[in-house]
C-alpha positions as CSV (number, residue, x, y, z in Angstrom):
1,X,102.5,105.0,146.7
2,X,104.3,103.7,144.0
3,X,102.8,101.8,141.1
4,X,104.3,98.2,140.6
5,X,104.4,97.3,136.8
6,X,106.3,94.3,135.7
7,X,108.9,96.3,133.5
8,X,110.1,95.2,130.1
9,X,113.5,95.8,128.8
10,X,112.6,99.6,127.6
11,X,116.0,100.2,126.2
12,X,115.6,97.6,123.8
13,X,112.1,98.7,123.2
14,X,113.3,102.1,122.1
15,X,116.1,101.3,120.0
16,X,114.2,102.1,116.4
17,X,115.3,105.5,115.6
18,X,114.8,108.2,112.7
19,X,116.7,106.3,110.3
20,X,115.5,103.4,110.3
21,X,112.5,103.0,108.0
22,X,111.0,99.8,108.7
23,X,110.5,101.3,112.4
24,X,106.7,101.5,112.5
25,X,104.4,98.5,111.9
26,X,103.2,99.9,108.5
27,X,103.4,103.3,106.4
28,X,101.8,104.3,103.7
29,X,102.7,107.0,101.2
30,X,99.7,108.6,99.6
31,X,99.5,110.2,95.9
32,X,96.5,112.0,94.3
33,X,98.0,114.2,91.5
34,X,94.2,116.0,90.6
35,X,94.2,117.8,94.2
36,X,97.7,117.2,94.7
37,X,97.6,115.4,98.0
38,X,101.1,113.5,99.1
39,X,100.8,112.5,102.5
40,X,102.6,110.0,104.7
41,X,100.4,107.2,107.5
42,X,102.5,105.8,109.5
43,X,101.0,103.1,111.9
44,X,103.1,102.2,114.6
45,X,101.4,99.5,116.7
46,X,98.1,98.0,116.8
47,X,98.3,95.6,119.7
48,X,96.4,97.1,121.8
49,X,93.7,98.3,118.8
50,X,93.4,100.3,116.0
51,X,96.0,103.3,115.6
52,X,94.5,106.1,116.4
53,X,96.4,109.8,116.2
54,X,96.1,113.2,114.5
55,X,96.7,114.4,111.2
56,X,99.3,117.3,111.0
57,X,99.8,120.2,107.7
58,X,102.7,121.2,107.5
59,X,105.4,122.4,105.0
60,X,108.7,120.2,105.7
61,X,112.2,121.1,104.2
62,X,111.6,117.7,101.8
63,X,109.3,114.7,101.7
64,X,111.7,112.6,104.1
65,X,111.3,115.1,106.6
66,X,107.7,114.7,106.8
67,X,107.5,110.8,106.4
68,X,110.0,110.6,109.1
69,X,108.1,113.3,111.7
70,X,105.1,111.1,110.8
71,X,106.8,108.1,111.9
72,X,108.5,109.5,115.4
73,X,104.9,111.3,116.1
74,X,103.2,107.7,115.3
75,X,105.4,106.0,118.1
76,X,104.9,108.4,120.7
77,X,101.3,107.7,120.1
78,X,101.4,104.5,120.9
79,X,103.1,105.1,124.4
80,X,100.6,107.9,125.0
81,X,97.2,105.5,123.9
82,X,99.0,102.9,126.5
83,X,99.7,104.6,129.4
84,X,96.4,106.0,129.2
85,X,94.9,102.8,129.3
86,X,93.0,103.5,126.1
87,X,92.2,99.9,123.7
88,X,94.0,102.0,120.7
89,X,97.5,101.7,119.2
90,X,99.7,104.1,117.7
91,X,99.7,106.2,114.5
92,X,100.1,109.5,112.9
93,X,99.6,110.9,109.0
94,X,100.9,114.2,107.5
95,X,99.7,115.9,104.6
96,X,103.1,117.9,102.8
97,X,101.9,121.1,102.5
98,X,103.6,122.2,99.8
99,X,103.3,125.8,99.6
100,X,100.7,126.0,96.5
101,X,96.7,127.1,97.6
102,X,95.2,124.1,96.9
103,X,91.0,123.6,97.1
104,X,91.3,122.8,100.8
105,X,88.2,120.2,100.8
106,X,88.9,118.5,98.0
107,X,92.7,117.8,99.8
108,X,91.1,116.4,102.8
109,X,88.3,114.1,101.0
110,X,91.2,112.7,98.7
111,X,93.2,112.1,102.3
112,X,90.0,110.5,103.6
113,X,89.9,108.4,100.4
114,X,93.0,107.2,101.5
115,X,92.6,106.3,105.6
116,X,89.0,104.9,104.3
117,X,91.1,101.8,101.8
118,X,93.2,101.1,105.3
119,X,89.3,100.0,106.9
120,X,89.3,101.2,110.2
121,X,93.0,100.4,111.0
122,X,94.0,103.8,111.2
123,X,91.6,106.7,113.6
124,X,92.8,110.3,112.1
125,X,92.4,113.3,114.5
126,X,92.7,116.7,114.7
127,X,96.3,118.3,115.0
128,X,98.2,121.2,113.9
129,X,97.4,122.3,111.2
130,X,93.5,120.7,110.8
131,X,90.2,121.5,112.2
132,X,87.7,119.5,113.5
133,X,85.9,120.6,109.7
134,X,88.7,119.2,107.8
135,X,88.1,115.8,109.9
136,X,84.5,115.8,109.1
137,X,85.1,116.5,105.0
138,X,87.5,113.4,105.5
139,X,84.6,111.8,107.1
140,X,82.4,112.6,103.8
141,X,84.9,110.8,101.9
142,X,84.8,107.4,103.9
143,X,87.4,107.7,106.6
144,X,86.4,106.9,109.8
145,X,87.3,109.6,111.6
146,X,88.0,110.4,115.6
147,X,86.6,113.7,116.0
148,X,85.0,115.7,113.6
149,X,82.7,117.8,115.8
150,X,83.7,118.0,119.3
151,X,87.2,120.3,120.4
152,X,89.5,117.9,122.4
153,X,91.7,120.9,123.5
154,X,89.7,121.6,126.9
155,X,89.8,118.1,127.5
156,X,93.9,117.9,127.1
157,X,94.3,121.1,129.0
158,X,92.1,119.9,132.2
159,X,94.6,116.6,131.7
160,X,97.4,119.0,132.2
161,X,96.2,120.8,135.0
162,X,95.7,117.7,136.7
163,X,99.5,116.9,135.8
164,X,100.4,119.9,137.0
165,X,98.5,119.7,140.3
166,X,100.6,116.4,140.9
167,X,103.9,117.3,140.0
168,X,103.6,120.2,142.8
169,X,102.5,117.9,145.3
170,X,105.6,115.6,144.6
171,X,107.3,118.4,144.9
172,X,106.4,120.7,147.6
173,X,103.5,118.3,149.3
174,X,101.0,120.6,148.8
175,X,97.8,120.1,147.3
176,X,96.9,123.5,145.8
177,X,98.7,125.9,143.3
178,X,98.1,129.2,145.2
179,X,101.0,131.2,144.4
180,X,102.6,128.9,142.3
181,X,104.4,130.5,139.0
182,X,103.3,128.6,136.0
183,X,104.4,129.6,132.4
184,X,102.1,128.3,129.7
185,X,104.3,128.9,126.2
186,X,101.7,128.8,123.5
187,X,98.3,130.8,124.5
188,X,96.0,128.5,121.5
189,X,93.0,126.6,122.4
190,X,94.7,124.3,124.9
191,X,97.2,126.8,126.2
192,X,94.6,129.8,127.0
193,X,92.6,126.5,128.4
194,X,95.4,125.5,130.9
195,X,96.1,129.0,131.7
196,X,92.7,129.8,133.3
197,X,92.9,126.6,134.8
198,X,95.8,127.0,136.9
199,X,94.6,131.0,137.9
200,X,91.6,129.8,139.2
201,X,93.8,127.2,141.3
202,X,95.4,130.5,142.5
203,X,98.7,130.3,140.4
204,X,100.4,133.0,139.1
205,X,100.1,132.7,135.1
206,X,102.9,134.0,133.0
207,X,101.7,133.8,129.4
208,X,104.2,133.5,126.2
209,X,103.1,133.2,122.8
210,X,104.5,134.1,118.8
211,X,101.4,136.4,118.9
212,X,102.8,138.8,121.7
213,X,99.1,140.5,121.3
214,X,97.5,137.4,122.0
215,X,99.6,136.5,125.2
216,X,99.2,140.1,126.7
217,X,95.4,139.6,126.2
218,X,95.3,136.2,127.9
219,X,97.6,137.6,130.7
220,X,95.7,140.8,131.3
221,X,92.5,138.9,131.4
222,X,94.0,136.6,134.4
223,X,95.6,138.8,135.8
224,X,99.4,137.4,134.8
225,X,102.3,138.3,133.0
226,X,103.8,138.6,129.2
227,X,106.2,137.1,128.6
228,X,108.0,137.8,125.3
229,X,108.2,134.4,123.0
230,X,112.1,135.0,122.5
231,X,112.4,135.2,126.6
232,X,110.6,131.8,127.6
233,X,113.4,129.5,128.1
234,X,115.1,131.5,131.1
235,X,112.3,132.9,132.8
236,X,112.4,132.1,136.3
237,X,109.0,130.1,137.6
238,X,108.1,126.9,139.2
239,X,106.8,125.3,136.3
240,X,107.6,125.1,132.6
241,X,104.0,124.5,130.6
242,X,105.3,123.9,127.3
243,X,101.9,124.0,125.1
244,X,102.5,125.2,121.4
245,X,106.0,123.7,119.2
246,X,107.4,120.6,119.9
247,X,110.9,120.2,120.9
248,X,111.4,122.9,122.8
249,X,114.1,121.3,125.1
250,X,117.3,120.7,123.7
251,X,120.7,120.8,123.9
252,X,120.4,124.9,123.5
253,X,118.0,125.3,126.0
254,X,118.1,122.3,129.3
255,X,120.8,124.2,131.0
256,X,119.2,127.2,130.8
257,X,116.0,126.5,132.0
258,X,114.9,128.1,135.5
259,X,112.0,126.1,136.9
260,X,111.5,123.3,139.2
261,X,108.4,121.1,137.2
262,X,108.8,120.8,133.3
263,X,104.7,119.7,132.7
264,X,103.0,120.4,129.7
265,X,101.0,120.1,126.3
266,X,103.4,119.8,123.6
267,X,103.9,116.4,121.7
268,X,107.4,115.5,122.0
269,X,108.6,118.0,124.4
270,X,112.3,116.3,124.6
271,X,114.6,116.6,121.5
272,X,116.7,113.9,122.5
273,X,115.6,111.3,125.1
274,X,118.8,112.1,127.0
275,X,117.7,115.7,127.7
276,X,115.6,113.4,130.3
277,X,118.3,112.9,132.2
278,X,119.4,115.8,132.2
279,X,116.6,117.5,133.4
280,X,117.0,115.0,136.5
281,X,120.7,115.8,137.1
282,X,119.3,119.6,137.4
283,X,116.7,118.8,140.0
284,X,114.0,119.4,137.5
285,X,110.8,117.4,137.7
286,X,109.7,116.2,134.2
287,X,106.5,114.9,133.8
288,X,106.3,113.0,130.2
289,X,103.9,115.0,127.3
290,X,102.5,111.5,126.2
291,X,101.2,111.3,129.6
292,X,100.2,114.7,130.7
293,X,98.4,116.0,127.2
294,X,96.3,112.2,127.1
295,X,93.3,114.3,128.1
296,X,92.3,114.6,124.3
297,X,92.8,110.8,123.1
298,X,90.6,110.0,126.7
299,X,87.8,112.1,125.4
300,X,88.0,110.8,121.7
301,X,87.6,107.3,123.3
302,X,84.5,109.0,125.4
303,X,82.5,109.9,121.8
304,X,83.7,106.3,120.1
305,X,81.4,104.4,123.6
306,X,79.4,106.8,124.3
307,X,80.6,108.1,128.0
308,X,78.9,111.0,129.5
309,X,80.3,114.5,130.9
310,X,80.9,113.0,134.5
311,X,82.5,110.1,133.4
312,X,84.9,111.6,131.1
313,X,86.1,114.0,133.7
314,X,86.6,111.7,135.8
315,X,88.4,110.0,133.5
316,X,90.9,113.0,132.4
317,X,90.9,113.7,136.1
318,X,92.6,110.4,136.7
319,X,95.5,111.6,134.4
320,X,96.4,112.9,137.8
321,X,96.9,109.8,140.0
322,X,98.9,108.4,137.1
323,X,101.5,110.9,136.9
324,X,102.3,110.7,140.9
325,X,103.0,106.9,140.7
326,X,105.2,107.7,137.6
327,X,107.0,110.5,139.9
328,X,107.2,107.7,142.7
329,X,108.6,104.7,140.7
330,X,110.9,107.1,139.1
331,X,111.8,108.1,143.0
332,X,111.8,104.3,143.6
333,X,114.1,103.0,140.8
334,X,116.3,106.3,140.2
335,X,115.3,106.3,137.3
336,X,113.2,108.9,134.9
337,X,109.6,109.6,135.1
338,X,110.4,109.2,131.3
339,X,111.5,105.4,131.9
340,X,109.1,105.1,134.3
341,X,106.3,106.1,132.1
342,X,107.2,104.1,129.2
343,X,107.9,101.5,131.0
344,X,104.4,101.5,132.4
345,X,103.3,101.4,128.4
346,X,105.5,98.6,127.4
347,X,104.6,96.9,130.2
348,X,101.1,97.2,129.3
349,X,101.4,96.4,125.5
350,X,103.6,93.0,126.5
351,X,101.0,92.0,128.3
352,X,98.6,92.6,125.6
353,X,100.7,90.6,123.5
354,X,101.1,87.3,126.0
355,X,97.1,87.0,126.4
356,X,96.8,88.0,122.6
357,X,99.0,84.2,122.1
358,X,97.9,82.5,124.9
359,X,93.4,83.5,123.3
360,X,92.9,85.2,126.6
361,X,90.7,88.1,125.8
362,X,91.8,91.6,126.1
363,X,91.6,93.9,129.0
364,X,89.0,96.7,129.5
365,X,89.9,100.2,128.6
366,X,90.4,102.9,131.4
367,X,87.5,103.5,132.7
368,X,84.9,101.6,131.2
């Protein structure tokens, strides 16, 4: 059944693009020239709470690059937090790596230094690039940090199985994945995750990865296939599980693609919002990243209040339900899932907005 959601005017919502640099709600640049630390926190939108996203190191071709990937990551953050239902808004920081060895801890506790002066507004996590290690030194240094222990990549990967499971029943009206060809691109901690997920729903895995040793390991062990990195986009199989570099489908690669379900890990999966539409005029079912890979930010909310294993599942679980009434609006309006889904997160954040002027309190996160 579809989901009703009192839509907002998302094209007007979306306008802010990478040139414009007052897009996000704040950014700060940071400078520490004793460890050599420049970094870029971008904080997109706190309606619905504090911003709350990873922090990425990573060598850009200039500053601008990075400032600007920071800002674009920050803003699909804040889609992802609300269509997850999660009481956080968007943000993301990046660290320039800059191609020097620099002492490692001493980079993340002057980056810490820096999120701890913003007072709580900003929630740095793990992504590419960091460790869970590198979130706890920022920790040391004052930050209040999202997950410094505990791994969210199981708990992403179980949200994209569940994704995955509910794209193939909009599809084929099945409810099991026996025989179903799924290609998981990137075999890391949430790819190799996903990909033993799916094979013990009785999919056939294909595995591709840059470390071809890595992705014949992973596909020997479940009894899949290698598939070269080079060879991914063209590979026949029923669905697409993007999970390592963003991007990935662009104008190079959307006509050449040869499955029916696009569902994966990957932060910003699309290169160009339009790429969305063109995956429709194919016949392709795309289910959005910022919904499918919420798993992790669900389970960062689980430490913050506290929830135990049951509930967090269930939780991650319900990733699931979302994405079919995405698929059905989308079905309903002939639209996207991509409109769909950010429509459900505009929606979502207007409404946050209305009761924030009219003193109504705010609603309850998912879940809780």
């Amino acid at each position: 059944m579809a989901t009703t959601v009192r839509t907002p005017d998302v094209a007007a919502a979306l306008t802010a693009t990478d040139d414009q640099p007052f897009r996000s709600e704040q950014l700060v640049l940071c400078r520490d020239d004793e460890t050599g630390l420049r970094a870029a926190i971008a904080i997109d939108d706190t309606t619905l709470g504090p911003a709350l996203g990873g922090v990425r190191y990573k060598r850009y071709a200039d500053d601008r690059a990075g400032i600007v990937e920071a800002q674009r990551l920050a803003a699909a953050m804040t889609l992802k937090n609300a269509a997850a239902g999660l009481p956080y808004g968007g943000g993301k920081s990046v660290i320039l790596e800059n191609g020097a060895e620099p002492d490692r801890d001493a980079l993340m506790a002057a980056f810490g230094r820096f999120v701890a002066r913003l007072g709580g507004l900003y929630l740095p996590g793990v992504d590419m690039g960091t460790t869970t290690g590198d979130l706890a030194t920022m920790g040391t240094a004052g930050a209040t940090v999202s997950c410094a222990s505990d791994d969210p990549s199981p708990w992403t990967a179980l949200g994209v199985r569940a994704s995955i499971l509910a794209a193939v029943r909009h599809v084929d009206g099945r409810e099991d994945l026996d025989g179903v060809r799924v290609l998981v691109q990137g075999a890391g901690h949430v790819g190799a995750a996903l990909a033993r997920h799916v094979a013990g729903d009785g999919a056939t895995v294909l595995v591709a990865d840059v470390d071809d040793a890595r992705a014949r390991a992973l596909a020997a062990e479940l009894g899949g296939e290698a598939v070269p990195a080079d060879a991914v986009i063209g590979t026949r199989c029923d669905v697409y599980a993007p999970c390592a570099v963003a991007r990935v489908i662009s104008d190079e690669t959307v006509d050449r693609l040869d499955c029916r379900i696009v569902a994966g890990a990957a932060n910003d999966t699309l290169s160009d919002r339009a790429h969305a539409d063109r995956l429709a005029a194919r016949g392709i079912v795309y289910v959005p990243d910022f919904v499918a890979n919420a798993g992790g930010v669900i389970h960062i909310h689980a430490l913050r209040v506290g929830w135990d294993e049951p509930r967090l599942r269930a939780a991650v679980e319900a990733i699931g339900g979302r994405v079919s009434g995405i698929l059905a609006d989308a079905d309903a309006t002939e639209g996207t899932p991509l409109l769909a889904a950010e429509a459900v997160a505009l929606a979502r954040i207007a409404d946050a907005r209305e009761r924030r002027r009219a003193g109504v309190p705010g609603e309850e996160a998912v879940g809780a």
